[in-house]
C-alpha positions in Angstrom: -54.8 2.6 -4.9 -54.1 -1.0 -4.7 -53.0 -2.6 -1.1 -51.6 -6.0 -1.1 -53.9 -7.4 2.0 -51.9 -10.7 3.2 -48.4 -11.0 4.6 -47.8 -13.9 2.0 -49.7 -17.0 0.4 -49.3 -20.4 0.9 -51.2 -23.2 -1.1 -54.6 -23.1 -2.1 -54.5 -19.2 -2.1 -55.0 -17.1 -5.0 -54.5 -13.7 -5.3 -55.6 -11.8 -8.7 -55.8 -8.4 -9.8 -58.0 -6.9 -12.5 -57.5 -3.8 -13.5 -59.2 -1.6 -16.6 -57.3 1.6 -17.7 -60.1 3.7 -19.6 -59.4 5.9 -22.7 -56.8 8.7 -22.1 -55.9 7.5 -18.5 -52.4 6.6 -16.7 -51.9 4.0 -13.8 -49.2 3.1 -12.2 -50.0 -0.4 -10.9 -47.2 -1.7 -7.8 -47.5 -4.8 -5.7 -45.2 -5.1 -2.3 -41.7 -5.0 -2.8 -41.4 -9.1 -1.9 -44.5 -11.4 -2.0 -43.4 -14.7 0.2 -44.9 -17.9 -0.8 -45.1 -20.7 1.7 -44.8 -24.2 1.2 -47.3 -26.6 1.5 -47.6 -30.1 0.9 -51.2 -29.6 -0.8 -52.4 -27.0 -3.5 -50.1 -24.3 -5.0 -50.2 -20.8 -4.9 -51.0 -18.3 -7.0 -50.7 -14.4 -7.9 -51.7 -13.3 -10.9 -52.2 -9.8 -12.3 -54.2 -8.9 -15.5 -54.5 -5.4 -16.8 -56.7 -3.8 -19.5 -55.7 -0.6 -21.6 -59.0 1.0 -23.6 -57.2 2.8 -26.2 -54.8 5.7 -25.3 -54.1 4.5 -22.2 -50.8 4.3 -20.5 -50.0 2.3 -18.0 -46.7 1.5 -15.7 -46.3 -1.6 -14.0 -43.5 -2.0 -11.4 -42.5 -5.2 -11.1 -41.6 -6.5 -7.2 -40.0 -10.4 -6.6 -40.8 -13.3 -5.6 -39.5 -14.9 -1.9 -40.7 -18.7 -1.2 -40.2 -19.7 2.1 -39.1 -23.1 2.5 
């Protein structure tokens, strides 16, 4: 299970996901239904998700949206 920890990200934060799928296994991989990105007059954000599928994996990867806040 993965939880999305903050309420949103504003600049200078990163948050990245790694995930490994071994041989034979599913996974159903979600993130919240909006992340909210705040501005900031310094860095930028970032979310970034990376998966990896040994082979005969499946995976299923809802995808949420995107809010910035302005």
């Amino acid at each position: 299970m993965l939880v999305h920890p903050p309420g949103g990200l504003v600049g200078g934060d990163t948050l990245e996901v790694n995930a490994t799928v071994g041989p034979g296994a599913h996974a159903l991989v979600t993130k919240p239904g909006a992340t909210r990105f705040y501005r900031s007059a310094g860095e930028q954000a970032l979310q970034r998700t990376r998966l990896a599928l040994a082979p005969g994996a499946e995976r299923k990867k809802m995808r949420g949206f995107s809010i910035q806040i302005f």
